[in-house]
C-alpha positions in Angstrom: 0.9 -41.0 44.1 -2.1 -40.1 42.8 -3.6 -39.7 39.7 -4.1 -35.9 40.3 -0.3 -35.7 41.6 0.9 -37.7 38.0 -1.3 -35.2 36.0 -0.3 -32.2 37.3 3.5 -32.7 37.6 3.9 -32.9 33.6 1.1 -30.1 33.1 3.7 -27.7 36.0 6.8 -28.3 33.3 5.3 -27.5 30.5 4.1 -24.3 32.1 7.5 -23.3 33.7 9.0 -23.9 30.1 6.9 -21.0 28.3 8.4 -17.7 28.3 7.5 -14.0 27.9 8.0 -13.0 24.0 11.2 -10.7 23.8 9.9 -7.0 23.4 11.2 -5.3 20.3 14.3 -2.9 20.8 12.8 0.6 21.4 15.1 2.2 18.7 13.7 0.7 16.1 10.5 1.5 14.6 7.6 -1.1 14.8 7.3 -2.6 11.0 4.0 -0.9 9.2 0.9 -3.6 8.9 -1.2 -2.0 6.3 0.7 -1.2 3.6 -1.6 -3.5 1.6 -4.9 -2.4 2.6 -3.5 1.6 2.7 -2.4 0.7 -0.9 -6.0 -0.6 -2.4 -7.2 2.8 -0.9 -5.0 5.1 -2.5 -4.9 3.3 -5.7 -8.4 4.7 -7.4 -7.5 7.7 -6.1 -4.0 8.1 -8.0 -5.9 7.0 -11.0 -8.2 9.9 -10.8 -5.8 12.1 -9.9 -3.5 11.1 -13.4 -7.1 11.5 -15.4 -7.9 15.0 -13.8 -4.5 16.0 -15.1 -4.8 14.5 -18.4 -7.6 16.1 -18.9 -6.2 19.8 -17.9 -3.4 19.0 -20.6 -5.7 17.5 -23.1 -6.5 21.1 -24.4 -2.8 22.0 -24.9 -2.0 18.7 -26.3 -5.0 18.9 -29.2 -3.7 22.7 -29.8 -0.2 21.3 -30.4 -1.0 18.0 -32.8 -3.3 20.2 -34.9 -0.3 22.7 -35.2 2.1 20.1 -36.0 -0.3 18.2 -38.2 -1.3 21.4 -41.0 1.4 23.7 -42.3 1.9 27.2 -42.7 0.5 25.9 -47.0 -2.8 24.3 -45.6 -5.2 26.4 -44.7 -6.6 25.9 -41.1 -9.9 24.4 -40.7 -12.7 26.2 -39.1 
C-alpha cells in the first residue's frame, strides 16, 4: 500500500460519516434573528413618540395643577 492509498482511506471515513443538517419541520415558523437589532431601532423612536404625547398633554396637565393649586378664595393670577 501506498502512502496515497493509507491517506486517503482515513480521509474516505471521515467524509462518509458527515451528514446533511435535518431541515426544520415546515409547520413551524423559522425563529426571528433580529429581534435585537429591530429593537435598538424602534427604541428612539418610542421615546419620541412618549415625548410628542407628553407634550400634547402638557397643556391640559398645567391647566389642571393651577386649578387644583388656587381656590375659588385666591384670586387667579394674570
Amino acid at each position: 500500500m501506498s502512502l496515497r492509498t493509507l491517506l486517503l482511506l482515513p480521509a474516505l471515513v471521515l467524509l462518509g460519516a458527515c451528514n446533511r443538517p435535518v431541515p426544520p419541520a415546515p409547520d413551524t415558523p423559522p425563529e426571528p434573528q433580529a429581534t435585537q437589532m429591530r429593537d435598538a431601532i424602534h427604541q428612539p423612536l418610542d421615546r419620541a413618540k412618549a415625548a410628542g404625547a407628553m407634550l400634547e398633554k402638557a397643556p391640559d396637565l398645567d391647566a389642571a395643577e393651577r386649578a387644583a393649586t388656587y381656590t375659588s378664595a385666591t384670586p387667579a393670577p394674570r
